[in-house]
TORKOL-4160 file (C-alpha; in steps of 0.2 Angstrom, whole numbers, padded with zeros to 4 digits, m for minus):
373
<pt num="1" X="0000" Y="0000" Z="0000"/>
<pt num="2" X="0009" Y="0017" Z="m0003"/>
<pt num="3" X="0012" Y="0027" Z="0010"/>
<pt num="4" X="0004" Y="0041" Z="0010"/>
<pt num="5" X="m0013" Y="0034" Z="0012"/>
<pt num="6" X="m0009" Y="0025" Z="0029"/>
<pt num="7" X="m0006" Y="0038" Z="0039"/>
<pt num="8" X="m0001" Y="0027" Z="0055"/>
<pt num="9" X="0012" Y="0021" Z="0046"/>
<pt num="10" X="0019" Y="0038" Z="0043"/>
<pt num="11" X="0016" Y="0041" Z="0060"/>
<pt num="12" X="0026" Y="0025" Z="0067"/>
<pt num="13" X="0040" Y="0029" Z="0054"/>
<pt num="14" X="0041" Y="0047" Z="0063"/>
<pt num="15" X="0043" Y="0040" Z="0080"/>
<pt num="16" X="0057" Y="0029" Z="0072"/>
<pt num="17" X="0067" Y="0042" Z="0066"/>
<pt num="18" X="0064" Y="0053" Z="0079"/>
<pt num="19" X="0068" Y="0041" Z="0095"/>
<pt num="20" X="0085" Y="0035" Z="0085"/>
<pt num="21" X="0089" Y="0051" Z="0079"/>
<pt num="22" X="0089" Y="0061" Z="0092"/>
<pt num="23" X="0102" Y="0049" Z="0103"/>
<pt num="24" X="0114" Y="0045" Z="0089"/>
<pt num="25" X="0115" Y="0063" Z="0084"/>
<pt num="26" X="0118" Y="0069" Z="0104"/>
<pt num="27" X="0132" Y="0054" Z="0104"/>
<pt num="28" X="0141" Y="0058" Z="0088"/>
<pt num="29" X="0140" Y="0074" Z="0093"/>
<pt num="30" X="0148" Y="0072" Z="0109"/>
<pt num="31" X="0160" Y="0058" Z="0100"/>
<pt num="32" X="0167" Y="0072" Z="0087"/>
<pt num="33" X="0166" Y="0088" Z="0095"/>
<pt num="34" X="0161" Y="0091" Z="0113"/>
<pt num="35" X="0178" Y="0077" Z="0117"/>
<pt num="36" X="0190" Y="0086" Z="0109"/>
<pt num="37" X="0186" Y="0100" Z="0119"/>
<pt num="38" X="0200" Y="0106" Z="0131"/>
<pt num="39" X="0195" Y="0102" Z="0150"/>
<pt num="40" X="0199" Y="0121" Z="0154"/>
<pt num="41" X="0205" Y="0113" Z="0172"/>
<pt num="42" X="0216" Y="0123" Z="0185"/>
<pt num="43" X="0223" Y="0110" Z="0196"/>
<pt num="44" X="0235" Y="0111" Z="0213"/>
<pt num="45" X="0249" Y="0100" Z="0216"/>
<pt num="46" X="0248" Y="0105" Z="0233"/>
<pt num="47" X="0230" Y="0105" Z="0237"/>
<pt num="48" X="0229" Y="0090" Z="0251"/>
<pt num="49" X="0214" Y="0093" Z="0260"/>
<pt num="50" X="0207" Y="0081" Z="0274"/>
<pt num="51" X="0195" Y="0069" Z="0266"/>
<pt num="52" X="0179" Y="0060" Z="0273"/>
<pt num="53" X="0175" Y="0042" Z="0264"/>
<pt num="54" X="0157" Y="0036" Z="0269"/>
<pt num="55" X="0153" Y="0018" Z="0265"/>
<pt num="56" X="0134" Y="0014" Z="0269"/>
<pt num="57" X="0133" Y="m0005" Z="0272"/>
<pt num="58" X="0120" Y="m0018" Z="0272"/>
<pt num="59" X="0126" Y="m0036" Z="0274"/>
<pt num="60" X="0141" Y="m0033" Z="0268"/>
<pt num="61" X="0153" Y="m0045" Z="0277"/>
<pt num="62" X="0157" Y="m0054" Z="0257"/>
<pt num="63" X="0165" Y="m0037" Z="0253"/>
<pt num="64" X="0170" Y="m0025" Z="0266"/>
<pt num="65" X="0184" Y="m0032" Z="0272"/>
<pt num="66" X="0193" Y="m0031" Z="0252"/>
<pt num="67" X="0184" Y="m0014" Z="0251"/>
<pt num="68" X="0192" Y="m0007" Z="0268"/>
<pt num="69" X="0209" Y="m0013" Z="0262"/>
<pt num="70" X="0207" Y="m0006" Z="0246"/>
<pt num="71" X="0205" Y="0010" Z="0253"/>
<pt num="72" X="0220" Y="0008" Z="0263"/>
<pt num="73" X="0232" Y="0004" Z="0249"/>
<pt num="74" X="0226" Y="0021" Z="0240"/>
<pt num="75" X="0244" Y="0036" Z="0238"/>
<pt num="76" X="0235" Y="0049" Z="0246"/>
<pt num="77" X="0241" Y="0052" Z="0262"/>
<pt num="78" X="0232" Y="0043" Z="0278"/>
<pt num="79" X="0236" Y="0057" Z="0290"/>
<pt num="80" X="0222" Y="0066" Z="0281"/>
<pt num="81" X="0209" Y="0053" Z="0279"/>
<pt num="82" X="0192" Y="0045" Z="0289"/>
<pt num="83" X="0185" Y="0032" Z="0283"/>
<pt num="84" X="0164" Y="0034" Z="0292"/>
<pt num="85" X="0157" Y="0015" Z="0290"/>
<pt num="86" X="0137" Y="0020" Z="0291"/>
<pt num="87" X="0128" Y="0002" Z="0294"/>
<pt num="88" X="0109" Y="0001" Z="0291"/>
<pt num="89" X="0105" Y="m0015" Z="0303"/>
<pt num="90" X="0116" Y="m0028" Z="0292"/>
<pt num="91" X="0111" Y="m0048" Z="0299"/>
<pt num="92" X="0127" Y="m0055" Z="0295"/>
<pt num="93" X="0142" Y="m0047" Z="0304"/>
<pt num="94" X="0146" Y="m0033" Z="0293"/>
<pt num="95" X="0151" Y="m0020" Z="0307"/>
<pt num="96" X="0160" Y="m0036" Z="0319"/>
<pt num="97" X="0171" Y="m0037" Z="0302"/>
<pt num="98" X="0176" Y="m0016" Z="0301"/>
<pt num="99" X="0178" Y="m0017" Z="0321"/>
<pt num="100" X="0190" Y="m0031" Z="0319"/>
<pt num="101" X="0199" Y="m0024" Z="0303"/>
<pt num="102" X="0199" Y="m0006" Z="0312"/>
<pt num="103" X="0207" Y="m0012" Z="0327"/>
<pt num="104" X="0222" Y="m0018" Z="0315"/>
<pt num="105" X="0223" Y="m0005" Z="0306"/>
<pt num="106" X="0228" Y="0010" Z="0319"/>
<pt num="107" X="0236" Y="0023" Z="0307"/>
<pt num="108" X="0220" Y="0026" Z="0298"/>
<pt num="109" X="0203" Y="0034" Z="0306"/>
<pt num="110" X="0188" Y="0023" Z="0306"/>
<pt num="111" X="0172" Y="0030" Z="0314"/>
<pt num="112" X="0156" Y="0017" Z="0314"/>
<pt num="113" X="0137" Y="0023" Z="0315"/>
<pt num="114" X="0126" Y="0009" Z="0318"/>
<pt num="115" X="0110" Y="0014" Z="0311"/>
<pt num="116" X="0092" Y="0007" Z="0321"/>
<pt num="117" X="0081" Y="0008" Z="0305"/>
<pt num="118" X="0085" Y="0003" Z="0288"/>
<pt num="119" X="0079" Y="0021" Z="0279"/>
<pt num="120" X="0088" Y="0021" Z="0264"/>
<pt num="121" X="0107" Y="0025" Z="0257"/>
<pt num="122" X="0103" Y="0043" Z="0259"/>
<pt num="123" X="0099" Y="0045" Z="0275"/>
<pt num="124" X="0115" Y="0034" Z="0279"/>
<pt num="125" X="0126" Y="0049" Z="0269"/>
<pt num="126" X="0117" Y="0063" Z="0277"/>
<pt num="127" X="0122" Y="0054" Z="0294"/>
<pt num="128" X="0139" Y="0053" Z="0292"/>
<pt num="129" X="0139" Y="0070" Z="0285"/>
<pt num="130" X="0136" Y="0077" Z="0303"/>
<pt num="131" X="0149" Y="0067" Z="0310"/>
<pt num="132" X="0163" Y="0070" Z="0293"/>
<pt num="133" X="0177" Y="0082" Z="0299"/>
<pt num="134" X="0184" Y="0080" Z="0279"/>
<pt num="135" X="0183" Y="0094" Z="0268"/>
<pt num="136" X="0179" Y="0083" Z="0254"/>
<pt num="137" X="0168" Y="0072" Z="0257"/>
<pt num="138" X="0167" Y="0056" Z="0247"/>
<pt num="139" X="0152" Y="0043" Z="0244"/>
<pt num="140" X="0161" Y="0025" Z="0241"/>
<pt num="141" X="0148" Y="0011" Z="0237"/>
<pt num="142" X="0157" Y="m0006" Z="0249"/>
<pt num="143" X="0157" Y="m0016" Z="0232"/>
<pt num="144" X="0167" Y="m0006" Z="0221"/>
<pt num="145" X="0186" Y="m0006" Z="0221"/>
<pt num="146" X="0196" Y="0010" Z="0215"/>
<pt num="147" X="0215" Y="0007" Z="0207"/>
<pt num="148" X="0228" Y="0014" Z="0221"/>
<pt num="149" X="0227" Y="0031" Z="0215"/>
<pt num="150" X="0207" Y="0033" Z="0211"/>
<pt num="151" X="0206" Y="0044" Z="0225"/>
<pt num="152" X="0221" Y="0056" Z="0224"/>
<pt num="153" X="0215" Y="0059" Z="0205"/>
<pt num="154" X="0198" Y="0065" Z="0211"/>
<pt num="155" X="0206" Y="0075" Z="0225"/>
<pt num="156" X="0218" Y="0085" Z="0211"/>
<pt num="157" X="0206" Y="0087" Z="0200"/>
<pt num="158" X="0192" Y="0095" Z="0215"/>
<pt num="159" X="0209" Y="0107" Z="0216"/>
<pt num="160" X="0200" Y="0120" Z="0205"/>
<pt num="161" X="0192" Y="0133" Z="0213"/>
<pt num="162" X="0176" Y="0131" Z="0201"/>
<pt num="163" X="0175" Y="0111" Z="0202"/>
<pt num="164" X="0161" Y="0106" Z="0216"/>
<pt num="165" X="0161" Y="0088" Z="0212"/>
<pt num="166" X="0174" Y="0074" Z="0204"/>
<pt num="167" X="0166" Y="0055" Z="0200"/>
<pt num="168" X="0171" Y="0040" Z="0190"/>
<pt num="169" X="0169" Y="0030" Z="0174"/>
<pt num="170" X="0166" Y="0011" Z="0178"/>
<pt num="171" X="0172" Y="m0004" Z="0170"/>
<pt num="172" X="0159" Y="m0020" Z="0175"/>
<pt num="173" X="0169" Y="m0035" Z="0182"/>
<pt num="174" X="0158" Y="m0046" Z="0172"/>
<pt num="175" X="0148" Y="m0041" Z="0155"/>
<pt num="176" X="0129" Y="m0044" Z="0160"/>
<pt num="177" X="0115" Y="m0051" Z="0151"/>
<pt num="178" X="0121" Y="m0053" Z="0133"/>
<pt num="179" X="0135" Y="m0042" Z="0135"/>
<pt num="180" X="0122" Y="m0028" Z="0138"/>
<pt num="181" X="0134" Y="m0019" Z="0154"/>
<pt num="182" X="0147" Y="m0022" Z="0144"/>
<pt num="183" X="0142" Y="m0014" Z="0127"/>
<pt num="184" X="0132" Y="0001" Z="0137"/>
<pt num="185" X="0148" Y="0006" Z="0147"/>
<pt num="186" X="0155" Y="0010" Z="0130"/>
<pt num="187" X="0145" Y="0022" Z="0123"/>
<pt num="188" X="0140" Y="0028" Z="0142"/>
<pt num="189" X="0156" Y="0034" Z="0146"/>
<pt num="190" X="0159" Y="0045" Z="0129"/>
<pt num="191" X="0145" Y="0055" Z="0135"/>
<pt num="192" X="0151" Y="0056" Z="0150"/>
<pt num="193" X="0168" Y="0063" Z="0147"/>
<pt num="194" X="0162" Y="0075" Z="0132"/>
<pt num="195" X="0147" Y="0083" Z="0142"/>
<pt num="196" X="0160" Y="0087" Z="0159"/>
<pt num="197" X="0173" Y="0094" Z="0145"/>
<pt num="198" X="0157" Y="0107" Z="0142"/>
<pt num="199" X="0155" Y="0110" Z="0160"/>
<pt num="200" X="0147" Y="0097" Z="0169"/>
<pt num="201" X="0139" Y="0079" Z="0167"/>
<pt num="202" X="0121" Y="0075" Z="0177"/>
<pt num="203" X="0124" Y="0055" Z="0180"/>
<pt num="204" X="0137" Y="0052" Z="0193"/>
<pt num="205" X="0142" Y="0035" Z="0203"/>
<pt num="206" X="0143" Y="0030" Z="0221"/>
<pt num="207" X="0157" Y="0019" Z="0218"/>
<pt num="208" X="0166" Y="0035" Z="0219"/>
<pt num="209" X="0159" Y="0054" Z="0220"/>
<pt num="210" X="0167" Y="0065" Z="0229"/>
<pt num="211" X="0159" Y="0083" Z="0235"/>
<pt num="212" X="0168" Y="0098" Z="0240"/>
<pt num="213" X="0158" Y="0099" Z="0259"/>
<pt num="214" X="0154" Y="0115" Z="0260"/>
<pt num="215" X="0144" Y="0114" Z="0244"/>
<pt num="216" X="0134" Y="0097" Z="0252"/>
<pt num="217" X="0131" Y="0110" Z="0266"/>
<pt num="218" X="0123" Y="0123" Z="0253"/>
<pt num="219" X="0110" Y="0111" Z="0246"/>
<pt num="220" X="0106" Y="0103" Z="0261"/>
<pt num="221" X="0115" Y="0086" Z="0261"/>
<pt num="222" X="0108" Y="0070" Z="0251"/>
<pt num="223" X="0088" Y="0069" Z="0242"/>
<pt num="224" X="0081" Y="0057" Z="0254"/>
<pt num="225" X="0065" Y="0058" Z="0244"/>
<pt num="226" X="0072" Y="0048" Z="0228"/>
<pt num="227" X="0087" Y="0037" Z="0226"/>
<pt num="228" X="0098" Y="0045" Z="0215"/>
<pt num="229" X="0108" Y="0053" Z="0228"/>
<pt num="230" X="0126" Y="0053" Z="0219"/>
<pt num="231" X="0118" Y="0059" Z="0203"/>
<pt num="232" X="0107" Y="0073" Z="0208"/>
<pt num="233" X="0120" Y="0078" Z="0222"/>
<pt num="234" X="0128" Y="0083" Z="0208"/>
<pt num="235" X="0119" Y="0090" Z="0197"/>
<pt num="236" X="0112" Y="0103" Z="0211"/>
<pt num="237" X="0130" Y="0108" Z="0213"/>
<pt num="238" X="0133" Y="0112" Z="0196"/>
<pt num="239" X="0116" Y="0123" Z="0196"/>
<pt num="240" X="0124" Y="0132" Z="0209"/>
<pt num="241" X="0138" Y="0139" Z="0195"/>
<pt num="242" X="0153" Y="0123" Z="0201"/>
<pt num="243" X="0157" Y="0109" Z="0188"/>
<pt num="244" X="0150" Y="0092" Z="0192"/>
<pt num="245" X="0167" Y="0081" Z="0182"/>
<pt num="246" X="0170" Y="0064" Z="0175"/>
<pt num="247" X="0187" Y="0063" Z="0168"/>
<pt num="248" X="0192" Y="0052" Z="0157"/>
<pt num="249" X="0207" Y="0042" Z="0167"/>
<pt num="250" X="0197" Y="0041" Z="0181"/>
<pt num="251" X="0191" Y="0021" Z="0182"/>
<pt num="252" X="0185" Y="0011" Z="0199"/>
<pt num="253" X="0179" Y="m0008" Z="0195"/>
<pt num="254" X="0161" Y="m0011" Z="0198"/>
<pt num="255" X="0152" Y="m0030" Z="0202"/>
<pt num="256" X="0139" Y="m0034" Z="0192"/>
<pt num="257" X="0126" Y="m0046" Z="0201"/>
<pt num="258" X="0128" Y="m0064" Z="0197"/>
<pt num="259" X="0108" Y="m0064" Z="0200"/>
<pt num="260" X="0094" Y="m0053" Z="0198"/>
<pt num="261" X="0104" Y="m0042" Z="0183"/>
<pt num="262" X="0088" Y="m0036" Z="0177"/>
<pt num="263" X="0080" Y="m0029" Z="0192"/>
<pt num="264" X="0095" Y="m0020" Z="0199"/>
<pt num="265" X="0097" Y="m0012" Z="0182"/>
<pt num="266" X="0080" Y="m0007" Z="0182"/>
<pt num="267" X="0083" Y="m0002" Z="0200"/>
<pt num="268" X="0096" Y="0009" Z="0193"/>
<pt num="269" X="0087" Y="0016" Z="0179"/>
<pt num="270" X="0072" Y="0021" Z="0191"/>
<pt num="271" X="0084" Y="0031" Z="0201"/>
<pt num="272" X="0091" Y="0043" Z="0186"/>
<pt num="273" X="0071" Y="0045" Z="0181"/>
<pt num="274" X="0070" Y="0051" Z="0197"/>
<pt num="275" X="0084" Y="0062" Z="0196"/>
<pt num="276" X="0079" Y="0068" Z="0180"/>
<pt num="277" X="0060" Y="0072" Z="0183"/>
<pt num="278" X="0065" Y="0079" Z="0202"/>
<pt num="279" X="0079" Y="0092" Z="0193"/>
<pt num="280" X="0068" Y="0098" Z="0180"/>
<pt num="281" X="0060" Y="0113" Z="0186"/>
<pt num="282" X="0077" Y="0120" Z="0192"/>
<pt num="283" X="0083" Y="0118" Z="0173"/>
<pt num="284" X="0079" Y="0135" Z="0170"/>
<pt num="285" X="0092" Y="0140" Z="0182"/>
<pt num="286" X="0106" Y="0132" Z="0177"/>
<pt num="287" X="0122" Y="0137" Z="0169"/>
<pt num="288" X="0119" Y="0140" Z="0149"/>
<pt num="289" X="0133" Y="0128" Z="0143"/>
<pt num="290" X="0124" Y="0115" Z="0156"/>
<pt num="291" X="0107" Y="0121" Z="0151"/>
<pt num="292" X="0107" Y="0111" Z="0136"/>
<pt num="293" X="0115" Y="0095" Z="0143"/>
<pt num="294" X="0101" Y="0093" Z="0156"/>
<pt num="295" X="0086" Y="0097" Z="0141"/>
<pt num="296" X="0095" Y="0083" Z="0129"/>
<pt num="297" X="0098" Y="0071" Z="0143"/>
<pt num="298" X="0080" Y="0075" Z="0154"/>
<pt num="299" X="0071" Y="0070" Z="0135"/>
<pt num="300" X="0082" Y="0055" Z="0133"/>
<pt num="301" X="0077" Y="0047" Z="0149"/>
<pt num="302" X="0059" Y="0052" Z="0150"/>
<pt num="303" X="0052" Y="0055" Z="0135"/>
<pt num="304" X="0061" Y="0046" Z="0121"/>
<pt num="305" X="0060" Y="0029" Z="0127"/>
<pt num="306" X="0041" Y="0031" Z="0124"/>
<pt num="307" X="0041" Y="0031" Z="0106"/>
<pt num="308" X="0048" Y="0016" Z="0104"/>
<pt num="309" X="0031" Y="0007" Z="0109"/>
<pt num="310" X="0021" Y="0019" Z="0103"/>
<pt num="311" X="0027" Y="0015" Z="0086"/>
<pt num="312" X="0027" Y="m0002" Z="0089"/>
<pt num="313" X="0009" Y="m0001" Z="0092"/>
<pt num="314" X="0005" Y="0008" Z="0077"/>
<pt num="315" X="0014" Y="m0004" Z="0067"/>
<pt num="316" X="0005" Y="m0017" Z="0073"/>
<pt num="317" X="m0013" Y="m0007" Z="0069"/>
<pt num="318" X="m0006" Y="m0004" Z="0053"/>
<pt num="319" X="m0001" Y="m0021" Z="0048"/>
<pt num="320" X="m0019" Y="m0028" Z="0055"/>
<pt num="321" X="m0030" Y="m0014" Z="0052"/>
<pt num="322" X="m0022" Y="m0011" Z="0035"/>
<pt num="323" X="m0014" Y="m0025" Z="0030"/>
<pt num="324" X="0000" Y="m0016" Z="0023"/>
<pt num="325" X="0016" Y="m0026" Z="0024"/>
<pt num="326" X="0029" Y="m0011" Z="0025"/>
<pt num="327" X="0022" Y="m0011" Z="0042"/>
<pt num="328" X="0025" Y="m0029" Z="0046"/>
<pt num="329" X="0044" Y="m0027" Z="0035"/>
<pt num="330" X="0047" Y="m0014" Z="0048"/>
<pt num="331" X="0046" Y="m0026" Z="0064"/>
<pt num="332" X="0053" Y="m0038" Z="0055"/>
<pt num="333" X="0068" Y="m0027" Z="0054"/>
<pt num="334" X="0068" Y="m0023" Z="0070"/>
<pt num="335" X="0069" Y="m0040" Z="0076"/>
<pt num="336" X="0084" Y="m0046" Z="0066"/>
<pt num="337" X="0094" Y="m0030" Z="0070"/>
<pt num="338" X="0092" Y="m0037" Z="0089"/>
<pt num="339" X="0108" Y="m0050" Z="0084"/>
<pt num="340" X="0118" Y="m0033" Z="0082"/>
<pt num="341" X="0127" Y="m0031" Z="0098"/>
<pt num="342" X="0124" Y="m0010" Z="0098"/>
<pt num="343" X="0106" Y="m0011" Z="0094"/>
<pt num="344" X="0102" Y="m0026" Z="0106"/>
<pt num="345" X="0109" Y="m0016" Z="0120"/>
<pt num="346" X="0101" Y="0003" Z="0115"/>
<pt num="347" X="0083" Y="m0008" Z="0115"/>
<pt num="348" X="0087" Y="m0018" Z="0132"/>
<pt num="349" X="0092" Y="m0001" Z="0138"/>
<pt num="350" X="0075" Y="0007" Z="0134"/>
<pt num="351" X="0066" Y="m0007" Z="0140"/>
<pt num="352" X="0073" Y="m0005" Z="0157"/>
<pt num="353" X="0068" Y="0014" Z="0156"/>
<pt num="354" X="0049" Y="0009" Z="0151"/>
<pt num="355" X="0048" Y="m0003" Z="0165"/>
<pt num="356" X="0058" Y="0010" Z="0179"/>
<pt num="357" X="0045" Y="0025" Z="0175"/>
<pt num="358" X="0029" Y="0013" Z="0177"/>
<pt num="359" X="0037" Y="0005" Z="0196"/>
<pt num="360" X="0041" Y="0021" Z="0199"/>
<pt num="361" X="0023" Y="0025" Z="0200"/>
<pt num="362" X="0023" Y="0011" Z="0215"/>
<pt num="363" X="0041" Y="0008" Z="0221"/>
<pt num="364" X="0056" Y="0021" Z="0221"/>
<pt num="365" X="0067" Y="0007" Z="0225"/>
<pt num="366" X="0073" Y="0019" Z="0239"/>
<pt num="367" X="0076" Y="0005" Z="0251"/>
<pt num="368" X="0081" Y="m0013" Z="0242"/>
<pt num="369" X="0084" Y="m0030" Z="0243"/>
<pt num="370" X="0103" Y="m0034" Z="0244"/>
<pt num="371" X="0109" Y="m0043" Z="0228"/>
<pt num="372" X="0125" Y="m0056" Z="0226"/>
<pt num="373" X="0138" Y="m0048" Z="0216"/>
């Protein structure tokens, strides 16, 4: 049937262009342009200040223990560092294990709060805030682990005066369903890097996010109300007029579950939805070279997902309602592009969004189940 009398099919075909478009523009964009920007960066050799590192635990016994010495071995100098170990009512001996490795470990400063109600990692955060004596403080998820000099890079790079906020790119220890962790990393990092060389990047990481702590005093701490804590942190410090950085040598390892891949990624994904849709009002505020990074990536996270099965479902009317076979040519497409690594992992990606905004509507996921990793 020619086209232009099924106009549902035009419609679907619209959505298409627009939902692939619009992404692989932004990315080639930020590929070819934005990341041969300069960073623009003054940073101190001498700038040592005293650093806070908060590790909000729950049943963490398989990994505290490697995560504490991890934090040991780092070059920055242990004279200036805490480490403020915030436990939310863990069942399996988490804190006996950080009493014990404390008590071996006398040349660095360990302070344990022992929480009474399990209320959520943000509530843990703005906990050890009152009692972090650090001018930097830093957010360090238990099962990540940072190369020896993760930390002294995010310190030198928080040097300039006009950098609020310093996080990480992450490498997944194992690839995920399909290679789908593996393959998003790839393309998630170049957006990363390209959007901080502009000014500043709205998705950050709790395995390592460090925050100048005066600034975490401006804005009131950590959002208790949704769980992107790392990620809106930063992003209401860049509104205030500081960068909000990811460089591009800055790498912690991250554990990818062994079970339950799909829910702690949607987990995830409900978390920057929240984040994005919490920021939103406060757009118009923000600093004009940051302006446009928070519009592209607000409509990447909320909105364009939905076109995909909005078009799918016009496909299907068409097909049935018209029987016009462009329309079933179309899905047919779709589905063989699915054994292309790229494309499997954009649709996976969009599927998790879809499903994040609708248990959003019941469950932020601000308190969850502990998985294996």
């Amino acid at each position: 049937m020619d086209l232009r009398f099924d106009p549902i099919l035009s419609i679907a075909l619209v959505l298409v262009g627009v939902h692939f478009i619009v992404p692989i523009v932004y990315y080639l964009y930020a590929r070819f342009r934005l990341l041969e920007k300069p960073w623009n960066l003054s940073i101190s050799d001498v700038y040592k200040p005293k650093v806070s590192i908060v590790i909000p635990t729950y049943n963490e016994a398989g990994v505290i223990r490697e995560r504490l010495d991890n934090i040991y071995s780092q070059d920055y100098p242990r004279d200036l560092l805490e480490v403020i170990v915030v436990d939310s009512m863990s069942s399996d001996g988490t804190i006996d294990i950080v009493r014990e490795w404390s008590y071996n470990h006398h040349d660095i400063k360990v302070k344990i709060i022992s929480e009474e109600d399990r209320r959520g990692k943000a509530y843990a955060l703005n906990n050890a805030l009152r009692y972090a004596s650090g001018d930097v403080v830093v957010i360090a998820d238990a099962d990540a682990i940072w190369p020896r000099d993760a930390l002294s890079r995010a310190i030198s790079i928080l040097s300039d005066p006009l950098v609020g906020a310093v996080s990480c790119l992450k490498k997944p220890l194992k690839p995920g369903v399909m290679g789908v962790e593996e393959g998003y990393r790839q393309y998630y990092n170049i957006l990363r890097i390209a959007e901080s060389k502009v000014w500043a990047t709205p998705v950050f990481h709790g395995e390592l996010a460090v925050f100048k702590k005066d600034l975490l005093e401006r804005i009131g701490g950590f959002p208790v109300d949704i769980g992107a804590d790392d990620s809106y942190t930063a992003t209401r410090i860049a509104l205030l007029g500081y960068r909000a950085v990811i460089p591009e040598d800055l790498w912690v390892y991250e554990r990818v579950p062994s079970r339950g891949y799909t829910s702690w990624r949607i987990r995830r994904a409900q978390h920057l939805i929240q984040s994005f849709t919490k920021i939103i009002p406060e757009i118009r505020r923000a600093p004009k070279q940051f302006k446009k990074i928070l519009l592209v990536e607000s409509y990447i996270h909320l909105v364009n997902p939905w076109l995909l099965p909005l078009a799918t479902i016009l496909l299907l009317t068409s097909a049935t309602l018209h029987h016009n076979p462009t329309s079933i040519v179309v899905i047919g497409i779709g589905i063989l592009l699915l054994t292309i690594k790229p494309y499997r992992t954009w649709i996976t990606m969009q599927l998790y969004l879809i499903i994040a905004a609708i248990k959003n509507l019941y469950n932020k996921e601000i308190i969850w189940i502990k998985q294996s990793k």
